[in-house]
VOGU-3710 file (C-alpha; in Angstrom, 3 decimals, decimal comma):
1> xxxxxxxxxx> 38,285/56,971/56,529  41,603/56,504/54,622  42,593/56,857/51,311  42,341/53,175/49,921  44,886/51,531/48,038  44,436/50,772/44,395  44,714/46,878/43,796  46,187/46,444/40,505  46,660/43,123/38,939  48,949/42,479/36,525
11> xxxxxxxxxx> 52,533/44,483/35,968  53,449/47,153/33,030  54,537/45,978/29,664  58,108/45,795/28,908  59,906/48,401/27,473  63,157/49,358/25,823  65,332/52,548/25,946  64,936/54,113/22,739  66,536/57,381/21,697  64,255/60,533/22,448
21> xxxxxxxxxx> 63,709/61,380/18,772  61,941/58,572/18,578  59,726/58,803/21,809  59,416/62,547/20,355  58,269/61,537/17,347  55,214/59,797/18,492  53,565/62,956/19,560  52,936/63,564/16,174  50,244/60,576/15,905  49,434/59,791/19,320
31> xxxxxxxxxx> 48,436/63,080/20,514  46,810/64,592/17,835  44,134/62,798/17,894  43,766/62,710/21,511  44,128/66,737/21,631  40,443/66,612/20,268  39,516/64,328/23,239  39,078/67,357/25,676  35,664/67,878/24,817  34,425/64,370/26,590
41> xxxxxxxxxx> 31,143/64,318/28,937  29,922/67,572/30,266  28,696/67,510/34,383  25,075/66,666/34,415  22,122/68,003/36,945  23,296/66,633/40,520  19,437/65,819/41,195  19,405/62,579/43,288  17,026/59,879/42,010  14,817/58,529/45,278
51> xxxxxxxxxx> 15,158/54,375/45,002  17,301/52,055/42,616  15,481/50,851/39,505  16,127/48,691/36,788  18,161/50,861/34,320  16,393/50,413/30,831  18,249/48,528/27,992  17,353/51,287/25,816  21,140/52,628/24,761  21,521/56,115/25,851
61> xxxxxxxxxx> 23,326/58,513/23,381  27,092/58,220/23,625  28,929/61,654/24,271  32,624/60,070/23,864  33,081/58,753/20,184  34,649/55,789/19,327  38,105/57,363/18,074  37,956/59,695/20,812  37,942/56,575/23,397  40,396/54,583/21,246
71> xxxxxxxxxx> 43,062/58,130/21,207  42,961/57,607/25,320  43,537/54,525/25,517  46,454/54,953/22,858  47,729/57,573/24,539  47,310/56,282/28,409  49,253/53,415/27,012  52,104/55,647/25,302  52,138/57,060/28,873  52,582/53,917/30,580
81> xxxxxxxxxx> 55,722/52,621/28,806  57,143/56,574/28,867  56,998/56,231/32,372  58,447/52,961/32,408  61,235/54,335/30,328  61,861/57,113/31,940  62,070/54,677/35,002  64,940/52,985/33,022  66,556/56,461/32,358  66,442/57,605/35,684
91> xxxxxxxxxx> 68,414/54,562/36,639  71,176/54,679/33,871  71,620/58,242/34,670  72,509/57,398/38,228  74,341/54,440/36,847  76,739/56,934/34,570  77,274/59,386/37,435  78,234/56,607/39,487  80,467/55,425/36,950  82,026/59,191/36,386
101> xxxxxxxxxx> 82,600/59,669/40,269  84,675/55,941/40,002  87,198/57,118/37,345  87,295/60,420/38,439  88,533/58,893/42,037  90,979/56,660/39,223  92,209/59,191/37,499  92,954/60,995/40,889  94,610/58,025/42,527  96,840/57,764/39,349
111> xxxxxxxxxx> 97,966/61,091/39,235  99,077/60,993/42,737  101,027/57,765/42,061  102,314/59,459/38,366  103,503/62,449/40,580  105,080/60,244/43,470  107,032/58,659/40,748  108,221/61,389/39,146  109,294/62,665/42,145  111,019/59,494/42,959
121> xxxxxxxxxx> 113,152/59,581/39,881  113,840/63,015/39,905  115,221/62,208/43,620  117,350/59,264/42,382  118,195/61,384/40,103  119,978/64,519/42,123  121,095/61,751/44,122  123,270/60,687/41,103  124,087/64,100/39,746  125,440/64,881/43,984
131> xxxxxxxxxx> 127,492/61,759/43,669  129,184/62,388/40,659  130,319/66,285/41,347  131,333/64,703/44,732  133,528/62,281/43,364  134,825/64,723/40,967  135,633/67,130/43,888  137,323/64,610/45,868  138,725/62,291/43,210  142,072/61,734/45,155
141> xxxxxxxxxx> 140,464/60,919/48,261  138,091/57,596/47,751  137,869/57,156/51,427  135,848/60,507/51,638  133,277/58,918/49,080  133,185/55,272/50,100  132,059/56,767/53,453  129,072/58,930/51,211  128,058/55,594/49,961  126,468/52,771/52,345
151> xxxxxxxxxx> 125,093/49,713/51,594  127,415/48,189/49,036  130,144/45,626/49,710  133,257/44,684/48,290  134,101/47,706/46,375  137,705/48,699/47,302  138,141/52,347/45,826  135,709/55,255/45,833  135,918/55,229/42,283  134,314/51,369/41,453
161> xxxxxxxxxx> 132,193/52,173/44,636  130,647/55,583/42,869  129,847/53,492/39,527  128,629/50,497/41,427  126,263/52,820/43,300  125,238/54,733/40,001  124,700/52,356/38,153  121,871/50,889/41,075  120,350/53,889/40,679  120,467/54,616/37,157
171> xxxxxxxxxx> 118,512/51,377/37,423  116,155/52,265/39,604  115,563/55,168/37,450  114,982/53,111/34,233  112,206/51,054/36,545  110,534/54,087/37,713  110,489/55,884/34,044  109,062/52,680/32,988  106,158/53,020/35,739  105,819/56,328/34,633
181> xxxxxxxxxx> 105,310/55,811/31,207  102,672/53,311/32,147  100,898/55,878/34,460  100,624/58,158/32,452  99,028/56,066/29,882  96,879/54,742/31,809  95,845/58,400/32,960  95,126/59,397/29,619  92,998/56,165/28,906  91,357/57,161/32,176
191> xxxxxxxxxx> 90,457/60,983/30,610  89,822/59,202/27,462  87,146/57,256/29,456  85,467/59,611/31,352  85,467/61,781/28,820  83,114/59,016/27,162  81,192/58,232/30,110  79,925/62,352/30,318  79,074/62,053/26,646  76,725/58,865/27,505
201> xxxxxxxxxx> 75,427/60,964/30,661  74,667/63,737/28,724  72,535/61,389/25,865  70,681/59,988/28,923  70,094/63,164/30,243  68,945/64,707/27,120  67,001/61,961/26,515  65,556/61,724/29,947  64,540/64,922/29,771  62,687/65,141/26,761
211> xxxxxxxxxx> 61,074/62,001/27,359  59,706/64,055/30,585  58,378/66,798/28,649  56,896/64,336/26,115  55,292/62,698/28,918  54,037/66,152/30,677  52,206/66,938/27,923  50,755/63,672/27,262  49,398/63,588/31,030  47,723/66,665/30,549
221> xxxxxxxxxx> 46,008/66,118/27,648  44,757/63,066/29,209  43,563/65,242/32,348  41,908/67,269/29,962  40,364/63,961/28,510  39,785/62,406/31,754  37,601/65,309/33,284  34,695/63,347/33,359  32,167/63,773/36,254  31,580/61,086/38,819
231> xxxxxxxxxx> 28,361/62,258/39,361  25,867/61,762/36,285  23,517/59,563/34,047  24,995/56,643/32,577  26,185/56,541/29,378  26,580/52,988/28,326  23,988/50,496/28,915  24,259/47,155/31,879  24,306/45,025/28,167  27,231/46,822/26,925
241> xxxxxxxxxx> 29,542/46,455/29,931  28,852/43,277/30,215  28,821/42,010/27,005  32,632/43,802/27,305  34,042/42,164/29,851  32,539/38,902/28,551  34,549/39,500/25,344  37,661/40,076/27,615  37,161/36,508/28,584  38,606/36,525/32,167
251> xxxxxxxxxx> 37,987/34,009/35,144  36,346/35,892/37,920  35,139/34,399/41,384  32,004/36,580/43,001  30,013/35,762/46,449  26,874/32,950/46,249  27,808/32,634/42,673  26,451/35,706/41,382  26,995/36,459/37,070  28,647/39,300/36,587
261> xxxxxxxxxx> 25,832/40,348/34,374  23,599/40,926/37,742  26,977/42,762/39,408  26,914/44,966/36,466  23,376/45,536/36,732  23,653/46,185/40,807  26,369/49,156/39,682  23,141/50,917/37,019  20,813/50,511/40,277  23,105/51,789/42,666
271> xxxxxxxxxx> 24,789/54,075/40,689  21,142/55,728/39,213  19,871/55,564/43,081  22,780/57,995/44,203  23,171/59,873/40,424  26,980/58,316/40,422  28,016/57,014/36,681  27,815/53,253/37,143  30,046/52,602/34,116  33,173/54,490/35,998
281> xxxxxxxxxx> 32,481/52,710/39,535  32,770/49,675/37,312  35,780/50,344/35,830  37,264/51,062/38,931  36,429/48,045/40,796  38,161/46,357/37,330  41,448/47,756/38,882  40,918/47,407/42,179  40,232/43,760/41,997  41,522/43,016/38,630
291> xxxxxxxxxx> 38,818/42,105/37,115  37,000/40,089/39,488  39,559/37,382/39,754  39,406/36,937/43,523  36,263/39,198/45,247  34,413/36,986/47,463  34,578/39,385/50,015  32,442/42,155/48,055  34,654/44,762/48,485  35,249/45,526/45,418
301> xxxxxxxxxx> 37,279/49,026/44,853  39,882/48,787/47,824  37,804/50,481/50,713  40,281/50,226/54,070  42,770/48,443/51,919  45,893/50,541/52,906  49,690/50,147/53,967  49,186/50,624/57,536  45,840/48,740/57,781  45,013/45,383/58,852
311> xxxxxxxxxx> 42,897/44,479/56,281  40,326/45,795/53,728  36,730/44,666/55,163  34,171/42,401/53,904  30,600/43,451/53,153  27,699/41,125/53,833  26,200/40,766/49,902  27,433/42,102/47,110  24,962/44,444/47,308  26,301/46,213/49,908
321> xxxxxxxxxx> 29,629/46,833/48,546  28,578/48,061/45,319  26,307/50,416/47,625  29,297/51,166/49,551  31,401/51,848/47,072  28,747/54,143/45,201  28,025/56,206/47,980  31,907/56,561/49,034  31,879/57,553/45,153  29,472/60,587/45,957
331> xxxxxxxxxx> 31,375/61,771/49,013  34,180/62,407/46,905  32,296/63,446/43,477  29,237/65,543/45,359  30,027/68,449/47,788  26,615/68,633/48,829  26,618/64,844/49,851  24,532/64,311/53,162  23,290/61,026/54,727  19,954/62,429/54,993
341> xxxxxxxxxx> 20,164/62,759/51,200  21,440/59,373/50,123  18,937/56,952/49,237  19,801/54,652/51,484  20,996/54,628/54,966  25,222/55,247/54,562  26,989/51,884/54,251  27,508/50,356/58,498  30,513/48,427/56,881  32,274/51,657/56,444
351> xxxxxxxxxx> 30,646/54,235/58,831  29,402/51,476/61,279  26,071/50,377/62,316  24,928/53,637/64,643  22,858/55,182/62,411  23,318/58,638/64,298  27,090/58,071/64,687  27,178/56,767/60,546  25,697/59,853/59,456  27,467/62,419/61,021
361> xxxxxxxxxx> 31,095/60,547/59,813  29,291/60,528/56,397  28,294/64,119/56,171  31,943/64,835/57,726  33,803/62,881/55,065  37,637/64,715/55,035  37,725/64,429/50,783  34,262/65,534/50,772  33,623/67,574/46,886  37,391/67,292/46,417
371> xxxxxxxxxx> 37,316/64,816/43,523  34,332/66,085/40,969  35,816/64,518/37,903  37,701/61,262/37,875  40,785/62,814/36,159  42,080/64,044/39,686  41,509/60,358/41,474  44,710/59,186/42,674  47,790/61,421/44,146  45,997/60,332/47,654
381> xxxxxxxxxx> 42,494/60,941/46,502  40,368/57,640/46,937  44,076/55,900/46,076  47,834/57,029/46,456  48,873/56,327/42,774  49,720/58,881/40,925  48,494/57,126/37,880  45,216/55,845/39,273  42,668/57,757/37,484  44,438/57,003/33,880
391> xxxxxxxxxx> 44,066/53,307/34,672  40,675/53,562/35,584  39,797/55,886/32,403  41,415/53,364/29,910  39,330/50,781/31,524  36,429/53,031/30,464  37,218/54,179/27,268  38,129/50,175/26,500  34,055/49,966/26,906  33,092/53,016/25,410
401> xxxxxxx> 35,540/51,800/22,088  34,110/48,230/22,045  30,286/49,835/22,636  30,578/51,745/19,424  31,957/48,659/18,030  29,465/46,244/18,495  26,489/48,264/17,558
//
């Protein structure tokens, strides 16, 4: 069985770059009130209940307070758009050492042409100091110089031939100074530049790297949050969730027309039958299907769905992928998971339909135990997102907040 692949609909909000100070500063409100949120639901006896049964109406007693559940969310947002920013920062970084490694190769390629043309003129230049002590040595025989001299016509005497010649090259000179002079300005505009440039790197990188440690504290007081047990009693009530995603108001499309009231009641059966919290599963198969908008194949929290597969399967009822799911659920959550202990038969859509064959790939599960609380879902565990459990927690703590709301 492979990891599945979290479905999420919908993309990130958009963000600006804002200085660090300021993504700094929101610690001060955002996670102080989440620090408190550590203390969240305690692991609950891992006694399996024989049959699904109607979960009561009756409202269990809430162990996540309201501003508890509204501090997550907060702060799972505030983590979101850090992460989006620090995407941004990440690429503007690049962009400025890009940008540094360009007028460094400028500033190199114009010092070689500065120093070629200095050494040009200073050429020209000997050239025109060796032409005028020759001339001066040999000022009574112009023959001697007009043959020192080429390329110049019509000059009858050494003497006109010498100035004629000098004064091409003093010429020449005056060009080349001028390029010079406009090298070398534009070499200092170039240091002048880059100078600038590894002032902006260094703001991006200072700011990049506080945001990081902004944002590595924030993820770990939500993992301190989010260390709530798969396994366990409910603690919301089938009325609650659904009257929540009701007041969400989204269109969803489920097999043979089913309400989502009776899917939400399926995930208290299922999830009571196999001592899984219900509430979570739910949340999860809010993310993995976003929210219902398109799951008329009743797999509802990614199972098989997976880069290098060829497509997630369908289960026969709805039903059956809720039970799917749910047990799936336990074989990560419950280290003492067996088939012989579930209360019903392990799913044949996922382990196949020989019961002998079904149970021993159940009881043989690869993640088996390895994901006890939902805060370490993700990072290949049930999904490869690295943010996967905070999605799914913010989902809950959305219903835990609007539970304590409404009642």
């Amino acid at each position: 069985m492979l990891p599945a692949r979290a479905l999420v609909a919908g993309a990130l909000v958009s963000v600006f770059l804002v200085p660090a100070s300021a993504a700094v500063a929101q610690e001060s409100s955002t996670t102080t009130s989440s620090s408190t949120s550590t203390s969240t639901t305690t692991p609950r006896s891992s006694s399996t209940t024989g049959s699904p049964s109607s979960t009561s109406s009756t409202e269990p007693p809430s162990t996540v307070p309201k501003a508890l559940a509204d501090a997550f969310v907060a702060l799972a947002n505030q983590v979101s758009q850090n992460q989006a920013m620090l995407a941004q920062l990440n690429t503007q970084v690049e962009q400025a050492t890009q940008r540094l490694a360009t007028i460094a190769a400028e500033i190199d390629a114009t010092q070689q042409k500065l120093d070629a043309t200095r050494a040009e003129m200073e050429r020209i230049r000997q050239i025109v100091r060796d032409r005028a002590a020759y001339i001066y040595r040999h000022a009574d025989t112009p023959g001697n110089a007009v043959a020192d001299i080429q390329r110049v016509q019509d000059i009858n005497s050494g003497k006109k031939y010498a100035e004629s010649a000098t004064h091409t090259d003093n010429t020449k000179v005056d060009g080349l100074q001028k390029l010079s002079n406009q090298l070398d300005a534009q070499h200092k505009q170039l240091e002048q530049s880059r100078a600038a440039q590894q002032a902006e790197k260094d703001r991006l990188q200072n700011a990049k790297d506080a945001l990081e440690a902004l944002t590595t504290h924030q993820k770990k007081l939500l993992d301190e949050a989010g260390a709530i047990p798969v396994m366990g009693d409910a603690e919301l009530t089938p009325e609650q969730v659904t009257a929540w995603f009701d007041a969400r108001n989204v269109k969803y499309r489920l097999s043979g027309g089913i309400s989502i009231g009776d899917l939400v009641l399926m995930y208290f059966e299922e999830g009571k039958a196999e001592h899984v919290r219900p509430e979570l599963a739910f949340a999860q198969s809010i993310i993995e299907t976003g929210s219902f908008g398109n799951a008329l194949d009743n797999n509802y929290s990614g199972i098989g769905a997976c880069d290098s597969c060829e497509g997630e399967p369908a289960f026969p009822s709805p039903r059956d992928g809720v039970r799917g799911q749910i047990q799936l659920l336990r074989n990560y959550g419950d280290p003492t998971s067996r088939a012989a202990n579930l209360a019903n038969p392990p799913s044949p859509t996922i382990y196949g339909n020989d019961p002998v064959a079904a149970a021993r790939l159940y009881d043989t599960f690869f993640a088996k135990g390895r994901t006890p609380t939902w805060n370490v879902m993700g990072n290949g565990n049930w999904a490869t997102d690295p943010g996967y459990a905070q999605k799914v927690l913010t989902i809950y703590f959305q219903m835990v907040s609007f539970a304590a709301k409404h009642d």
